[in-house]
C-alpha positions in Angstrom: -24.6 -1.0 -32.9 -21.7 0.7 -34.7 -21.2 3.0 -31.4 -20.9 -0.1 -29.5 -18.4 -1.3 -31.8 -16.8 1.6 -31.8 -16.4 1.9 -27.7 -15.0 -1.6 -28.2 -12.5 -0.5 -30.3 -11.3 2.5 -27.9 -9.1 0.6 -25.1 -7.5 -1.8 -28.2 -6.6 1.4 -29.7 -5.3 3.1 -27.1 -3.1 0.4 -25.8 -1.8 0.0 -29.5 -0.7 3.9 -30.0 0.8 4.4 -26.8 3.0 1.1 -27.0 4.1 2.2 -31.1 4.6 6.2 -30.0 6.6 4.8 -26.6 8.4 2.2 -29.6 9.2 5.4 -31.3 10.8 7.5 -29.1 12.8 5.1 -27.4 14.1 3.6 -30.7 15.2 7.6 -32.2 16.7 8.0 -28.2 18.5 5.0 -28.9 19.6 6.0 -32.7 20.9 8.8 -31.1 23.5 6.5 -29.2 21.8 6.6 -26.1 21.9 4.3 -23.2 18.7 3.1 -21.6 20.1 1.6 -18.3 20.7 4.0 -15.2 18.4 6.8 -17.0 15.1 8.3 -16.5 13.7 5.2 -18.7 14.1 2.7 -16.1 10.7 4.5 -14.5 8.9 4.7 -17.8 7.4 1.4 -18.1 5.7 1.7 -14.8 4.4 5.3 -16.1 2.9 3.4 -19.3 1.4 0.8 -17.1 -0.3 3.0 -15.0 -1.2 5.8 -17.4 -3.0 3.1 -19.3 -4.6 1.3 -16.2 -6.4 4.8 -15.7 -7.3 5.7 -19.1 -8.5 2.2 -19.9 -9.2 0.5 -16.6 -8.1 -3.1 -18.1 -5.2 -3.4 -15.3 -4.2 -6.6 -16.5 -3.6 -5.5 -20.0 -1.9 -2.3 -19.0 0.7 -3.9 -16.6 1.6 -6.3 -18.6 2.5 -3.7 -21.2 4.2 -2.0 -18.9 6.6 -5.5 -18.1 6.9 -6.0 -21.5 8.2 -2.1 -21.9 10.7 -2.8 -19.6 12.3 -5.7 -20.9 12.4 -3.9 -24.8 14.3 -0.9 -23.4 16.4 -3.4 -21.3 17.3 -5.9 -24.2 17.8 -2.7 -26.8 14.9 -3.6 -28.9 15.7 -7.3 -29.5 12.2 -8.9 -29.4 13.6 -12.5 -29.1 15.6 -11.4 -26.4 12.4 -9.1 -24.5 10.5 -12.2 -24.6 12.8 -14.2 -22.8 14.1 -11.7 -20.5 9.7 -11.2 -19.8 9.6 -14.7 -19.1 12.6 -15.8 -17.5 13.9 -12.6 -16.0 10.5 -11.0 -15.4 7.9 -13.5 -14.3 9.9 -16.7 -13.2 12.4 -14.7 -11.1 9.8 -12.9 -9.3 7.5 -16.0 -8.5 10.4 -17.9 -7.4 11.9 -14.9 -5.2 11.4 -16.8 -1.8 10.0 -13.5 -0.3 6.9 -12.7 -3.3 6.0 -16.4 -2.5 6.0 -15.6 1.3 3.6 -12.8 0.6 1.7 -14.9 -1.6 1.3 -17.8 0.3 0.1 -15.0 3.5 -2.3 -13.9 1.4 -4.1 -17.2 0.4 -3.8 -18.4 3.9 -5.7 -15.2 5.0 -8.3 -16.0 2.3 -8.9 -19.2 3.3 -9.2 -17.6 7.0 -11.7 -15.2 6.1 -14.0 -18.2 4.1 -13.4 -20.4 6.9 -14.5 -18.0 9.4 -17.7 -16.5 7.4 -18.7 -20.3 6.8 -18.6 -20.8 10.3 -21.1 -17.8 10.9 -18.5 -15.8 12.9 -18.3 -12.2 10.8 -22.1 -12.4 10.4 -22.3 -12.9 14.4 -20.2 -10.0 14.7 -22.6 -8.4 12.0 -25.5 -8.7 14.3 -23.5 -7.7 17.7 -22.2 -4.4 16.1 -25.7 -3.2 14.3 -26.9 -3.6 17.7 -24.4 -1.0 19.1 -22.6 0.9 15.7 -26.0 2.8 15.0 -24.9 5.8 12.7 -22.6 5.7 9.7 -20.3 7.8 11.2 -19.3 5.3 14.3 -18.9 2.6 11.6 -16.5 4.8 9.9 -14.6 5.4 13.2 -14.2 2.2 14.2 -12.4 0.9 10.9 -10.2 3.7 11.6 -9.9 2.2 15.3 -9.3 -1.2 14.4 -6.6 -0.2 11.7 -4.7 1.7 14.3 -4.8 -1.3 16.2 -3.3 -3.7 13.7 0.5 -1.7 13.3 2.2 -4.7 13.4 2.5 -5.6 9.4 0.5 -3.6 6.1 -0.1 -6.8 4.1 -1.9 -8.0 7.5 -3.3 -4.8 8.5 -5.4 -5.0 5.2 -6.8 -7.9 5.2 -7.6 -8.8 8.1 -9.7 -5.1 8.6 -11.3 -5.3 5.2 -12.9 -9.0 6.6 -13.9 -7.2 9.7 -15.4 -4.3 9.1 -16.6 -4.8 5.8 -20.0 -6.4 6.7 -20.5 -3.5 9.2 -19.8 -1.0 6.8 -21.7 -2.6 3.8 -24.8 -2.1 6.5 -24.1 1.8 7.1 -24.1 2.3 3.2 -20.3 3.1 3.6 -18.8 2.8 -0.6 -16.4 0.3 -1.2 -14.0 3.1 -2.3 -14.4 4.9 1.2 -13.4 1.2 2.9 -10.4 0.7 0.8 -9.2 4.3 1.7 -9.9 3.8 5.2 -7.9 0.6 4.8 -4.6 2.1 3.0 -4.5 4.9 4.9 -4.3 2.9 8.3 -1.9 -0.1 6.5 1.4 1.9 5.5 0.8 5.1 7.2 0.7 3.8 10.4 3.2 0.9 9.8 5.9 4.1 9.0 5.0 5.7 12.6 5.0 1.8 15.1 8.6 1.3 16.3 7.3 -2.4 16.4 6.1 -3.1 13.0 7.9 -5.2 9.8 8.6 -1.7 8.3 10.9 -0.6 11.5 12.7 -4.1 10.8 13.3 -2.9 7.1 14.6 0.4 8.0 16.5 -0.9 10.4 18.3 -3.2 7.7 18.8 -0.7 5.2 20.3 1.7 7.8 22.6 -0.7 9.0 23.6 -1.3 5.1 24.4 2.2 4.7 26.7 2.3 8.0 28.5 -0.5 6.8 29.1 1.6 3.6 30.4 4.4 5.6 27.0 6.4 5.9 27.0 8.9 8.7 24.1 9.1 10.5 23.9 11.5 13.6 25.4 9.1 15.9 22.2 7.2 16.3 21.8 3.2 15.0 19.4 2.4 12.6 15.8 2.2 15.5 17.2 5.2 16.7 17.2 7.4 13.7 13.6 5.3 12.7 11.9 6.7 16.4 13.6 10.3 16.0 11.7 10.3 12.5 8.5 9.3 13.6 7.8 12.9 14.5 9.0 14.3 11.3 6.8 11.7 9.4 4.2 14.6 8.1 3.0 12.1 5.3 1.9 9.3 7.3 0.6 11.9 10.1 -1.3 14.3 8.5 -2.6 11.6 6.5 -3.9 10.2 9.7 -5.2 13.5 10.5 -7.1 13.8 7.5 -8.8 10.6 7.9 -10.3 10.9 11.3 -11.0 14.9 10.5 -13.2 13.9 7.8 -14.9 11.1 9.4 -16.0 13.8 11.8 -16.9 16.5 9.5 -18.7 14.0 7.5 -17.1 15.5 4.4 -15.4 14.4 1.2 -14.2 15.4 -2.0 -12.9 14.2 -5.6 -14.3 10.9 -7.6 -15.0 9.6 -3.7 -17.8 11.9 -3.5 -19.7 10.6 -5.9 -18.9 6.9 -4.4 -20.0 8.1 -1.4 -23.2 9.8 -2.4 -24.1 6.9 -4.5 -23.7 5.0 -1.7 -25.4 6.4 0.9 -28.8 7.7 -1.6 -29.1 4.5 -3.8 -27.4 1.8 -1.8 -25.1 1.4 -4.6 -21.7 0.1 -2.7 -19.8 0.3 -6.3 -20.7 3.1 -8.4 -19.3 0.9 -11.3 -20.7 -1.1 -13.2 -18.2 -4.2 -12.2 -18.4 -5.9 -9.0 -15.0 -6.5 -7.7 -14.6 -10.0 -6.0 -18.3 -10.6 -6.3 -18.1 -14.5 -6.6 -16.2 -14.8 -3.7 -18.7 -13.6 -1.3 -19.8 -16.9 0.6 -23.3 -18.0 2.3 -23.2 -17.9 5.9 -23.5 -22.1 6.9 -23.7 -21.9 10.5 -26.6 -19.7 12.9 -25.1 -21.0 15.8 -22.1 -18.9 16.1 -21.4 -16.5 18.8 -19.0 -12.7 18.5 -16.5 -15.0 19.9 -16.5 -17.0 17.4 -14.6 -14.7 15.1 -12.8 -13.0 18.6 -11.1 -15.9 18.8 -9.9 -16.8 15.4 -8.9 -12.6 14.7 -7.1 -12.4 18.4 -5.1 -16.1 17.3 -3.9 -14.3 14.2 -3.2 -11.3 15.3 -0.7 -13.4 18.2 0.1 -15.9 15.6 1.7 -12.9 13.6 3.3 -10.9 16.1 5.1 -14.5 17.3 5.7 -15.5 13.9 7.6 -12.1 13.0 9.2 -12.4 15.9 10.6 -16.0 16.4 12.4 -15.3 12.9 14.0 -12.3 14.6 15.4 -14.6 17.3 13.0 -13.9 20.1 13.3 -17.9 21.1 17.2 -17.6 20.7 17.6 -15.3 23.4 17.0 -12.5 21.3 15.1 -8.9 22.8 11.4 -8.4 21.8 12.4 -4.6 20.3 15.4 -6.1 18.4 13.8 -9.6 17.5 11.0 -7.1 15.7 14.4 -5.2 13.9 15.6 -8.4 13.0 12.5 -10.4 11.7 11.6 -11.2 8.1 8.3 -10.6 6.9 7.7 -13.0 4.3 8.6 -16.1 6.7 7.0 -14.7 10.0 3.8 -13.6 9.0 2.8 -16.7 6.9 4.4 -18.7 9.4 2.3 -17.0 12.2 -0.7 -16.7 10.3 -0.7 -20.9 9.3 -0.7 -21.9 12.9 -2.9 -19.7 13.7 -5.2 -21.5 11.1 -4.8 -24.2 12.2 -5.6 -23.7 15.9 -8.6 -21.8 14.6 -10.0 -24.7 12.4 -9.4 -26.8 15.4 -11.7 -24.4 17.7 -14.6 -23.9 15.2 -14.5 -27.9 14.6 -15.2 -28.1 18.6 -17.3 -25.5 18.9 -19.3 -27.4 16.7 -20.1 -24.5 14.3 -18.1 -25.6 11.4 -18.0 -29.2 9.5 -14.9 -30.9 8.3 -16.5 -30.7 4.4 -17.4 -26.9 4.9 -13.5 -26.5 6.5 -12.0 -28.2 3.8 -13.9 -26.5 1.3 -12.7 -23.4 2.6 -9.3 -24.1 1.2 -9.7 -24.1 -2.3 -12.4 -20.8 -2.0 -10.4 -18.8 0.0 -7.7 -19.3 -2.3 -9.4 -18.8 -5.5 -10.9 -15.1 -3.7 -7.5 -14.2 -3.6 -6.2 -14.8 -7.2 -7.6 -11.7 -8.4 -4.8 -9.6 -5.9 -2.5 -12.2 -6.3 -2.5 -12.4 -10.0 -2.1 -8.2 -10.2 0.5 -8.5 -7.2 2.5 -10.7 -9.5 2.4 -8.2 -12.3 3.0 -5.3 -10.2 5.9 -7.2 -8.8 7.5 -8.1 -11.9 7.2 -4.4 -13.2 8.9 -3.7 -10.3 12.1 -6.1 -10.7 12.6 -4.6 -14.3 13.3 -1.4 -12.9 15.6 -2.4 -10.4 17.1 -4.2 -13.6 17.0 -1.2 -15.3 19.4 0.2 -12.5 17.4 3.6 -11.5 18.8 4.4 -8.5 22.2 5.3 -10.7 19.7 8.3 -12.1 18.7 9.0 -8.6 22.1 9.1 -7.2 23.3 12.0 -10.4 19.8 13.9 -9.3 20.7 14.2 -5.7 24.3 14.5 -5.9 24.9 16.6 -8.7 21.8 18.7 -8.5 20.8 19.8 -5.2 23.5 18.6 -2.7 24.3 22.7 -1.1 20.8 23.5 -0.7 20.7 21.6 2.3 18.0 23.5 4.5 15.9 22.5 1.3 17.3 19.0 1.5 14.2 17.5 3.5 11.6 19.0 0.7 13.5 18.3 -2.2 14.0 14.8 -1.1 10.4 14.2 0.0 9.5 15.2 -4.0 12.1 12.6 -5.4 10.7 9.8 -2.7 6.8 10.4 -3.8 7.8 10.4 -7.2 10.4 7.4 -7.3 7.6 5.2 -4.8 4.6 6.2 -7.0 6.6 4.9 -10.4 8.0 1.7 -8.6 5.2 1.2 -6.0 6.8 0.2 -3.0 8.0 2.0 0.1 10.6 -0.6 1.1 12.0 -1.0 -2.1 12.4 3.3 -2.5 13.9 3.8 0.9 15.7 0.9 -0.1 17.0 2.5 -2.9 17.1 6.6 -1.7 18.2 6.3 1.9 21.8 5.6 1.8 22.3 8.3 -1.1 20.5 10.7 1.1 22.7 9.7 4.8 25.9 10.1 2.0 24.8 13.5 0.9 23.5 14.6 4.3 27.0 13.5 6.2 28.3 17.1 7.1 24.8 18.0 8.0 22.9 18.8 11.3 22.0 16.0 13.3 18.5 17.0 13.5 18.6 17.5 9.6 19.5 13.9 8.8 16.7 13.3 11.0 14.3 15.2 9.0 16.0 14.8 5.8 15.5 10.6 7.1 11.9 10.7 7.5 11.6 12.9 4.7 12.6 9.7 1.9 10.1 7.4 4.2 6.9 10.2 4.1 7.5 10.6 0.2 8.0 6.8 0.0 4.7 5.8 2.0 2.7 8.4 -0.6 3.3 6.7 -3.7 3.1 3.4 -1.8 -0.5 4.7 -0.5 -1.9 6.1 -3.9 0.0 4.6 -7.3 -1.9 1.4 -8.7 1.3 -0.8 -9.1 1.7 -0.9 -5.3 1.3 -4.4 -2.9 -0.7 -2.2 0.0 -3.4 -0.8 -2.8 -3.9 -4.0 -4.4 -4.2 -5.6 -0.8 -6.4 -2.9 0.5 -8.2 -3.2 -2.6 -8.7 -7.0 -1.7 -9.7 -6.6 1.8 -12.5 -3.7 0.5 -13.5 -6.2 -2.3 -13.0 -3.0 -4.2 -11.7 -2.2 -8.1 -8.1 -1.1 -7.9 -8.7 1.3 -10.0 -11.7 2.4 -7.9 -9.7 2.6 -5.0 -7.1 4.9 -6.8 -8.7 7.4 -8.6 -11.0 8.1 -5.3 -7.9 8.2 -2.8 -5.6 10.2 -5.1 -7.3 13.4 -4.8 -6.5 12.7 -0.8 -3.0 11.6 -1.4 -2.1 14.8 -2.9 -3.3 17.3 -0.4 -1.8 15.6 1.9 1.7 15.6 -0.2 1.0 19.4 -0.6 0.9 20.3 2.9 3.7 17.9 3.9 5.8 19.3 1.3 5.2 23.2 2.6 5.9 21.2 6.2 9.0 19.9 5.1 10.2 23.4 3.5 9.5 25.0 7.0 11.1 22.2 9.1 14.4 22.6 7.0 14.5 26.1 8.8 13.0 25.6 11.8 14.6 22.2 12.6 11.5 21.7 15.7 9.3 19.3 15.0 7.3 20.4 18.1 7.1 23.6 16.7 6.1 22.4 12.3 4.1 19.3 13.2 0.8 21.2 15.2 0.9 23.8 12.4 0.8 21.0 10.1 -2.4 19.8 11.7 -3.8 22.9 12.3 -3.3 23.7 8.4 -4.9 20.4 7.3 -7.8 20.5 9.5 -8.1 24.2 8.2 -8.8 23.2 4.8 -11.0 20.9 4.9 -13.0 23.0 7.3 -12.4 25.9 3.9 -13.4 23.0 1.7 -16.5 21.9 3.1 -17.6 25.1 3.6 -17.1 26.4 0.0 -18.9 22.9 -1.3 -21.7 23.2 0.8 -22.2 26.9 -0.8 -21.7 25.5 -4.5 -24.2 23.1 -3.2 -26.9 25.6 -2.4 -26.7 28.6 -5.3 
């Protein structure tokens, strides 16, 4: 009983002495007469929040700490004033920013999609058409991977609409939750980076065309020029890709995901954990009579419902080009706007097929939202960590890194810059919001350089911003991919880290020899070659451990 007690008392403990020695330090920095703003402490209270998330797995708790850090080292220590700026600053400003409630509201309407489509007995139709055909675990593993490389339009949508998909067929083939999400996030931003017509190519665009304003040089290309020219150079997002479908072949893995895996495919055991992530929203099939088509239909509507929804806020009905409607459209609005029509048209199609009620339709509203509060609710804290950092004005300490630091090593510009991207991405989890932040210091620093090394130097701040987008707990894609794997966040990030970081590794050693080479014909098969080279070393060496 008293050990019980005592494991009780573990978390409660460690949240307590990291928040009074983080209290500590910060208040002897700021005795010293210190500032807090534009320093290295703008990223510490998303290092708190996610050091705790992994040491104690409450990820509530821990983020919250982490906001709370944040608006301490902003106010100087005045509690009264921390509170409010938590509050007011910190939770209000970020549900009320029009574009976290677009995101929001996509994601409840894709809940009540996926409830309204399992009611109506379509995913379980499509359960019972793919046993028939995906026969071995590997070919259900594959065609996630397919599907995801499919959906390049939008991450948010990329990761829940294949988690609804695939996860029945994968949940047949003993396939771990942990495996699914991976499979998800690394098909959801890595593949966005690389689609010329995607909602990150739109962002890049904008922030490319904000630097030019500014004076920025950038090789004479526009802002979908230099995004294509560094699609190439992307060694993140491609060898990540690489990895993927390498593995799936080899049959191989490594890290905490072994064990998933292995649990998995032995016991049956999906979880490995004790907890069972989203468990109560799993809902009972109401309807036998529903045909494949009957979730064809409803996943081809939304998949056209997004594409026209990104693309009539770009100005595609105004007269507008498809290529620069895409550069032009806002996220936030399109994809919920697509997405609700789409719903819509859906519900209206079920209802006459006759395989869904009105009472099960309507019931599907309040369900599918209430299976999405779990990634909503840690969305919301992720995002409100996130805003305290931009009000703790980091990029000033970015700007004094890169410019005062490293700024005539430029044939070790690209590597050097792909380091400060992973690490500024993984400590504010977003990709937009670190190219957002590092791309127009990097175009200023890089404008007596080489076209081709603005190029690589380009793609080198969006591969080092898509890595701590893919792997750090605080980011929107985990917590999505999370959602559409019905898998812990946590889970999902201790088992895909291990993966993230070989990956960083070799791009890293890719990005030291494309600052010299300057080919990416030439650096990008070696980088394949070299990742598909150690796994193949990997496996081999673990199946030998295996045997003595």
């Amino acid at each position: 009983m008293n050990t019980k007690a005592g494991n009780r008392l573990i978390k409660p403990i460690i949240l307590i002495s990291v928040l009074a020695v983080f209290i500590i330090v910060a208040l002897i920095y700021q005795a010293a007469g210190n500032e807090f703003i534009g320093t290295f402490w703008a990223f510490v209270p998303a290092v708190i929040a996610i050091g705790l998330a992994l040491a104690t797995k409450e990820i509530y708790t821990s983020l919250f700490i982490g906001v709370f850090s944040g608006a301490l080292l902003y106010s100087g220590f005045n509690v009264v004033r921390s509170v409010e700026v938590t509050v007011v600053d910190g939770f209000i400003s970020t549900l009320a920013d029009s574009w976290n409630m677009g995101v929001f509201l996509f994601l409840a309407i894709l809940g009540i999609y996926v409830v309204m489509v399992n009611k109506a007995g379509g995913t379980a139709a499509y359960g019972r058409w793919a046993e028939k055909r995906i026969k071995r675990r590997k070919t259900a593993i594959l065609s996630t991977i397919g599907l995801g490389l499919v959906l390049f339009v939008d991450d948010y949508f990329n990761c829940l609409t294949v988690g609804s998909v695939m996860r029945p067929v994968t949940d047949r083939h003993r396939v771990s939750r942990a495996k699914l999400a991976y499979l998800i996030d690394s098909t959801a931003a890595p593949i966005c980076i690389i689609a010329p017509i995607s909602s990150w190519a739109a962002a890049l665009v904008g922030v490319v065309g904000r630097a030019q304003e500014a004076g920025a040089d950038t090789a004479g290309l526009n802002g979908f020029q230099l995004f294509v020219a560094s699609i190439p150079y992307n060694f993140y997002a491609l060898l990540t890709l690489t990895m993927m479908i390498a593995i799936a072949f080899m049959k191989f893995d490594f890290g905490p995901m072994k064990k998933h895996e292995l649990n998995a495919e032995e016991h049956g055991d999906l979880y490995t954990t004790p907890e069972r992530p989203y468990g109560d929203s799993e809902e009972e099939v109401v309807s036998d009579r529903a045909r494949v088509i009957d979730l064809v239909i409803p996943l081809a509507l939304l998949i056209a419902g997004s594409i026209v929804g990104l693309m009539y806020t770009g100005g595609f009905f105004e007269g507008v080009g498809v290529i620069d409607s895409f550069a032009d459209s806002d996220a936030s609005v399109g994809l919920p706007f697509g997405s609700l029509a789409a719903l819509i048209i859906s519900a209206v199609y079920l209802l006459c097929r006759r395989v869904l009620s009105f009472t099960d339709m309507a019931s599907a509203l309040p369900k599918g939202l209430i299976a999405m509060i779990p990634a909503i609710l840690i969305l919301s804290l992720a995002l409100t960590l996130k805003s305290m950092n931009m009000m703790m004005d980091g990029r000033v300490f970015i700007a004094g890194v890169i410019e005062g630091g490293v700024a005539n090593l430029m044939n070790l510009m690209p590597a050097i810059i792909f380091i400060i991207a992973c690490l500024i991405s993984f400590s504010i989890g977003t990709s937009w919001g670190t190219f957002g932040i590092l791309l127009p210091i990097v175009l200023v620093v890089m404008d007596n350089a080489p076209s081709e090394l603005v190029v690589i130097a380009t793609s080198a701040t969006l591969a080092g911003a898509v890595f701590g987008d893919h792997c750090t707990l605080i980011s929107d894609t985990t917590i999505m991919s999370s959602a559409g794997a019905k898998c812990g966040v946590i889970e999902h990030v201790q088992t895909q880290i291990p993966y993230a970081l070989l990956t960083a590794a070799i791009s890293l050693a890719m990005y030291l020899l494309a600052g010299l080479v300057q080919n990416w014909m030439i650096v990008l098969p070696i980088g394949i070659v070299l990742t598909v080279f150690v796994l193949v070393v990997m496996n081999i060496m673990q199946k030998k451990k295996q045997a003595t």
